[in-house]
TORDRENVEX-320129 format. One record per residue (C-alpha): residue number from 0; residue in three letters; x, y, z. Coordinates in steps of 0.5 Angstrom, whole numbers, always signed. Layout:
! TORDRENVEX-320129
@num: NUM&residu: Ala&east: X&north: Y&up: Z
...
//
This chain:
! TORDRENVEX-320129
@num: 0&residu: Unk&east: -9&north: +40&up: +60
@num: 1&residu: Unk&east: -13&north: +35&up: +58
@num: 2&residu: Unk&east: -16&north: +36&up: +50
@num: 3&residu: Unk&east: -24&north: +35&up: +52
@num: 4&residu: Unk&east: -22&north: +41&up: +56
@num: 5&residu: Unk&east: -20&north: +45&up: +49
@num: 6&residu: Unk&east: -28&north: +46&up: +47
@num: 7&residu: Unk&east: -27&north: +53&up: +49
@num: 8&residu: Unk&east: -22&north: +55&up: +45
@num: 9&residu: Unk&east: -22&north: +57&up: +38
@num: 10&residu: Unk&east: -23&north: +52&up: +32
@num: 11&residu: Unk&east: -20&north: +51&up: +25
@num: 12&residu: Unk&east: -26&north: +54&up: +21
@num: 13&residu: Unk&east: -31&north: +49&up: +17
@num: 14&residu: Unk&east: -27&north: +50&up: +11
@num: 15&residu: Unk&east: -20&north: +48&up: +13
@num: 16&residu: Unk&east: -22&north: +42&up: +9
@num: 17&residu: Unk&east: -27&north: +41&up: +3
@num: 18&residu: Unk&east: -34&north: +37&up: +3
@num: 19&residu: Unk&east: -34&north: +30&up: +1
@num: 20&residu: Unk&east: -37&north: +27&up: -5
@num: 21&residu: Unk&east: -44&north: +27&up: -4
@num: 22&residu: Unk&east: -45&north: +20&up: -7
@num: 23&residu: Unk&east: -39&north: +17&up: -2
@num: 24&residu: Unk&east: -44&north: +17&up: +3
@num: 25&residu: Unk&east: -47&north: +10&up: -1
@num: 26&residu: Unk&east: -41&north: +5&up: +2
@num: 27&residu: Unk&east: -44&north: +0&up: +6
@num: 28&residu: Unk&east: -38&north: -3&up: +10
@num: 29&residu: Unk&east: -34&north: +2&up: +12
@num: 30&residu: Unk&east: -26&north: +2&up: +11
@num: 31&residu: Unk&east: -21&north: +3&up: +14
@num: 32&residu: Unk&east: -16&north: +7&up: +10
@num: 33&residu: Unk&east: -9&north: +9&up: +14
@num: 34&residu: Unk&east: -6&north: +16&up: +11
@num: 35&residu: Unk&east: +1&north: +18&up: +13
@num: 36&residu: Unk&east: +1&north: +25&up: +15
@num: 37&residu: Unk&east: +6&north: +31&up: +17
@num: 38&residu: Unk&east: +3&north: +37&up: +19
@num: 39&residu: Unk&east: +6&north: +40&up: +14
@num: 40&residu: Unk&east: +2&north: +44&up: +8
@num: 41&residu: Unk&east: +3&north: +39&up: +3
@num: 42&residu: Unk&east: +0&north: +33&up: +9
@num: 43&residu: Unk&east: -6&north: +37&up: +9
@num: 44&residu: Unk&east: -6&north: +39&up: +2
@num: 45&residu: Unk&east: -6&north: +31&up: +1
@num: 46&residu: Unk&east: -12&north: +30&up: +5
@num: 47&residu: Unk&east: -15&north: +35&up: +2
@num: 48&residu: Unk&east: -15&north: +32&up: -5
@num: 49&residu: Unk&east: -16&north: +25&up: -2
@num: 50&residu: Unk&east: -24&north: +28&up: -1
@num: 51&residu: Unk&east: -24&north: +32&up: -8
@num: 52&residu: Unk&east: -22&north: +24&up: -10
@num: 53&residu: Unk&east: -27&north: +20&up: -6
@num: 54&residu: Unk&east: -21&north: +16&up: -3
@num: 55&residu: Unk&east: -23&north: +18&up: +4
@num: 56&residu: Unk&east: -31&north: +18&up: +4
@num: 57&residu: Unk&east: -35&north: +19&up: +11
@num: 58&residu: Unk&east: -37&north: +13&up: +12
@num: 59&residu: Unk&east: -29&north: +11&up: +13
@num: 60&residu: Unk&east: -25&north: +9&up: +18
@num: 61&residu: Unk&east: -19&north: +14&up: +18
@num: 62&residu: Unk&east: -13&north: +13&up: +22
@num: 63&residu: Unk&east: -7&north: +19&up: +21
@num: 64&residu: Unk&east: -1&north: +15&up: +23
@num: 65&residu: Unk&east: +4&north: +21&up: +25
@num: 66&residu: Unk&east: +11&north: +18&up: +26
@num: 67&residu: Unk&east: +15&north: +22&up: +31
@num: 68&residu: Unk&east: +22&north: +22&up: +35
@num: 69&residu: Unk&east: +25&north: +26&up: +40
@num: 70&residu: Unk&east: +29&north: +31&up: +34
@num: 71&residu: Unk&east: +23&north: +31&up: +30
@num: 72&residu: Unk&east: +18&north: +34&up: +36
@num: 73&residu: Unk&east: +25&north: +39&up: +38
@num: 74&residu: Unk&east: +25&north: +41&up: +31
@num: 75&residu: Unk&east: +17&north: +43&up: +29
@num: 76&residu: Unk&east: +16&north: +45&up: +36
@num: 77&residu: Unk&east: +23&north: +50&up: +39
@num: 78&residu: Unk&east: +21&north: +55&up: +36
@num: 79&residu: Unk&east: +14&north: +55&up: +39
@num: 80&residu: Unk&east: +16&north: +53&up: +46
@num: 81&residu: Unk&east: +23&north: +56&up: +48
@num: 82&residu: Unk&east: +24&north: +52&up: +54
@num: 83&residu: Unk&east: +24&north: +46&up: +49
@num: 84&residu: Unk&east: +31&north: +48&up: +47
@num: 85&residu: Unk&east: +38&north: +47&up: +48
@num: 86&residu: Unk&east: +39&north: +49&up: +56
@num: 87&residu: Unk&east: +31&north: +47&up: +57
@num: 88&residu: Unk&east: +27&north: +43&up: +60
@num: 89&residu: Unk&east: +30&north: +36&up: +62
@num: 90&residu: Unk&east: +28&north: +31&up: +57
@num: 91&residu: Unk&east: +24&north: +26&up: +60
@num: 92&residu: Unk&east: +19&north: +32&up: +62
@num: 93&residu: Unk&east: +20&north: +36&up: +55
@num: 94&residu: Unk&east: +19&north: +29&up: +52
@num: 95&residu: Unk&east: +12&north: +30&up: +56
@num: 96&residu: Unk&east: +10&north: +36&up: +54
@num: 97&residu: Unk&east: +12&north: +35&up: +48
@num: 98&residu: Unk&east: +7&north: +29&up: +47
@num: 99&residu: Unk&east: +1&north: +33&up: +49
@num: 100&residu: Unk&east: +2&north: +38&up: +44
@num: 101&residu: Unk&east: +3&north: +32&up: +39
@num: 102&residu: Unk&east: -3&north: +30&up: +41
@num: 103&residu: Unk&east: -7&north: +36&up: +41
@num: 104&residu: Unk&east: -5&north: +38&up: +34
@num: 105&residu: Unk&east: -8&north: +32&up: +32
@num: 106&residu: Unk&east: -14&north: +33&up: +35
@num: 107&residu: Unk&east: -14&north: +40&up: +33
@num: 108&residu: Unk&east: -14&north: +36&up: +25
@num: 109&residu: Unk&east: -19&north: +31&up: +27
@num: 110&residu: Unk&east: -23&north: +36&up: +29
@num: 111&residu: Unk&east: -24&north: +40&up: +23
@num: 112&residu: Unk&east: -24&north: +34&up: +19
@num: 113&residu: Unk&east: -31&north: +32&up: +24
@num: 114&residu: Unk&east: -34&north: +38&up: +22
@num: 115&residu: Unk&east: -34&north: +36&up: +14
@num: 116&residu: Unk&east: -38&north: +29&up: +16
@num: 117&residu: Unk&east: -32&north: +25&up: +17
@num: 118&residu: Unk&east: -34&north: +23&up: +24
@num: 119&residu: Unk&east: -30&north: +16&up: +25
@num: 120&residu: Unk&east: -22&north: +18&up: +25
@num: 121&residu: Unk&east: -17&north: +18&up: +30
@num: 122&residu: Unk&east: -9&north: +18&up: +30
@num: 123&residu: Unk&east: -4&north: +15&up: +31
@num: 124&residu: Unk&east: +2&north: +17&up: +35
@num: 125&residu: Unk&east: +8&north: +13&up: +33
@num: 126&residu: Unk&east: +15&north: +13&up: +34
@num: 127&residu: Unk&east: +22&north: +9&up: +29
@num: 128&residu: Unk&east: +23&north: +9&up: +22
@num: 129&residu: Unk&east: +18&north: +12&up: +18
@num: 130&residu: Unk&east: +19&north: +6&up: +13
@num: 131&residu: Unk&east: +19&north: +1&up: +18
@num: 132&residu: Unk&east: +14&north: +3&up: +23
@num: 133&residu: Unk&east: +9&north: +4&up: +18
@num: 134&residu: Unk&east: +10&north: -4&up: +15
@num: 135&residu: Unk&east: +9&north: -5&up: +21
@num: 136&residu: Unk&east: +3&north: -2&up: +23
@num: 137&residu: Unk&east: -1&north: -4&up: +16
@num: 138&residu: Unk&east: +1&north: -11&up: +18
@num: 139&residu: Unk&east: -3&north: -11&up: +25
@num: 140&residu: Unk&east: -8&north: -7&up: +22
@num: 141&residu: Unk&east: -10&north: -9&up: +16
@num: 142&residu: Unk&east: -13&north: -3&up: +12
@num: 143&residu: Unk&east: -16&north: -2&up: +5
@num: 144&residu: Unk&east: -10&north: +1&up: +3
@num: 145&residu: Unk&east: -5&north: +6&up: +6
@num: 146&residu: Unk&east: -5&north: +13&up: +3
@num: 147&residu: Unk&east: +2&north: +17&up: +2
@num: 148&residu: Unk&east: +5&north: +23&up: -1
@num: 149&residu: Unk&east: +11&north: +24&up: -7
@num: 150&residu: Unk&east: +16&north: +29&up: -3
@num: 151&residu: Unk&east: +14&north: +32&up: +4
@num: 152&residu: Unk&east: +15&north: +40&up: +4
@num: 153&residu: Unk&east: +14&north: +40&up: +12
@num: 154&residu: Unk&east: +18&north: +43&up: +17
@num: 155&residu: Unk&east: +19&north: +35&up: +20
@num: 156&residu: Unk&east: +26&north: +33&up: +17
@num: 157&residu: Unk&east: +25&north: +26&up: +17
@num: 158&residu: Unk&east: +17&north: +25&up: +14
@num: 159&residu: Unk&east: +14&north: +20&up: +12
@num: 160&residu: Unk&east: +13&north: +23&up: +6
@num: 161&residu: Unk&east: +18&north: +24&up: +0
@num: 162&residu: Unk&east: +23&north: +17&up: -3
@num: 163&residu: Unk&east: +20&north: +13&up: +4
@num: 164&residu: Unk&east: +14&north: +12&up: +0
@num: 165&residu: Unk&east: +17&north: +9&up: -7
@num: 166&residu: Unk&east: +20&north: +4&up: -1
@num: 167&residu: Unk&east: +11&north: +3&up: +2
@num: 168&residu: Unk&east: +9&north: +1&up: -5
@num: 169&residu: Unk&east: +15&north: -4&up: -5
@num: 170&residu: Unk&east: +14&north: -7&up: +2
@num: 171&residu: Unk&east: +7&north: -5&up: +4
@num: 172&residu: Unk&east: +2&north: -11&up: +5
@num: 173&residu: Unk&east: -4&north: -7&up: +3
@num: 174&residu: Unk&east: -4&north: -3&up: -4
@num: 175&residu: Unk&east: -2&north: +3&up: -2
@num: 176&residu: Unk&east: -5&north: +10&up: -6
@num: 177&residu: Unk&east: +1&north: +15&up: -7
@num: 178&residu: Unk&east: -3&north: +23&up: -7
@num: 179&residu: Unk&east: +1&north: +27&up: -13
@num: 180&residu: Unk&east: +0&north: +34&up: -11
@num: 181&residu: Unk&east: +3&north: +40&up: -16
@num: 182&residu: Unk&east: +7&north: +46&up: -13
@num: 183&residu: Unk&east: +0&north: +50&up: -14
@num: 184&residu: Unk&east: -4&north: +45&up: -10
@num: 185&residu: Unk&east: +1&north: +46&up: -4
@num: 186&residu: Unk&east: +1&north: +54&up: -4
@num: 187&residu: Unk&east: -6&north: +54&up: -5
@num: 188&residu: Unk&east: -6&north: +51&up: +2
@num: 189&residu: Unk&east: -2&north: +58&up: +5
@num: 190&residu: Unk&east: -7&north: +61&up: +7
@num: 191&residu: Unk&east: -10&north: +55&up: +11
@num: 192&residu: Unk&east: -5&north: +54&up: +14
@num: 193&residu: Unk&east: -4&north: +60&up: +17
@num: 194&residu: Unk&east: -12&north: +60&up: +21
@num: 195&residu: Unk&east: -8&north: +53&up: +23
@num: 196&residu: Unk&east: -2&north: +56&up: +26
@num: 197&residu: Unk&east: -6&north: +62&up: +29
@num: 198&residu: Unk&east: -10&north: +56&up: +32
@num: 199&residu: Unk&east: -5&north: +52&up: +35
@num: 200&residu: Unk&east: -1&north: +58&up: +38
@num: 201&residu: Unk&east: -8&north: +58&up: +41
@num: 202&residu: Unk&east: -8&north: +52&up: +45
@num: 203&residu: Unk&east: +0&north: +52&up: +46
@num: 204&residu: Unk&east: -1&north: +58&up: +50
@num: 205&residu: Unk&east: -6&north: +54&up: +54
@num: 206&residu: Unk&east: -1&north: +50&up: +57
@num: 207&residu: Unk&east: +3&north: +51&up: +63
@num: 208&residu: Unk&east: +10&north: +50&up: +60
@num: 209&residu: Unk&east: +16&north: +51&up: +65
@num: 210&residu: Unk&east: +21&north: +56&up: +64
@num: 211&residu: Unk&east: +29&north: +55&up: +62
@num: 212&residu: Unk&east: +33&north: +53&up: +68
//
């Protein structure tokens, strides 16, 4: 299923992440800003802050880099689509899937990002070692500076964030932004990260996924 053809489902409400500063918007040149993200509650928890702080304001060019391989999408993902598991799919074709889905979650957290005025953001999908793919993309694109988090809390075993940040701030071209959270701030994200999981089995159901052989 192609993802402009998800308009009909149901979104994330306009309250899944705050508004911004209503001084950000003052910024003449946008920049970009790359944010390491999860999925998990403390990703989302950690964007959150970030516009409470004004490090991302709307006028921003906001890249998401996910990075992914083939244990992070079984893991995150078996339990939501069975045939992905041991005994499934082949793994070319449930690697196919399994990159739609990717790709439609992140769309799913740009979306809810649109409706809070940020209008220029996208994802970017990418595979390898945390630590290294990061530097790497730093290094082509050039950002303002990359945001990270402090420890991860995500179904995702191997995250960008946690001690891989200690490593970004070392190696990094770019200054990069370590987002502190406390415990409270990422429980506050529970309830969100409900309507998210409810919206996600949404657009999953959506998808013709073949069945265990």
């Amino acid at each position: 299923m192609e993802l402009d053809t998800l308009s009909e489902l149901a979104r994330l409400p306009t309250t899944f992440f705050p508004s911004p500063s209503p001084s950000s918007s003052s910024v003449e040149k946008p920049r970009i800003i790359a944010v390491a993200y999860d999925y998990s509650n403390y990703g989302d928890a950690m964007i959150a802050k970030s516009i409470h702080s004004d490090i991302l304001r709307p006028t921003d060019d906001i890249r998401l880099v996910y990075i992914i391989n083939q244990a992070d999408y079984r893991n995150l993902f078996v339990s939501m689509v069975p045939s992905l598991g041991a005994g499934g799919v082949c793994n070319d074709l449930a690697d196919t899937y399994l990159r739609n889905v990717v790709d439609t979650f992140m769309w799913e957290i740009i979306t809810a990002l649109n409706k809070r005025g940020f209008h220029n953001v996208s994802s970017e999908v990418l595979r390898g070692d945390p630590k290294e793919v990061i530097i790497d993309y730093c290094q082509a694109v050039k950002p303002t500076y990359l945001v990270t988090g402090t420890r991860g809390f995500g179904t995702v075993k191997r995250t960008v964030l946690g001690s891989v940040s200690n490593y970004l701030v070392r190696h990094c071209p770019c200054p990069v932004l370590v987002v502190k959270l406390s415990q409270e701030e990422i429980e506050a994200r529970k309830e969100m990260n409900n309507k998210k999981k409810n919206t996600f089995t949404e657009v999953l159901a959506k998808f013709d996924y073949p069945q265990p052989i």
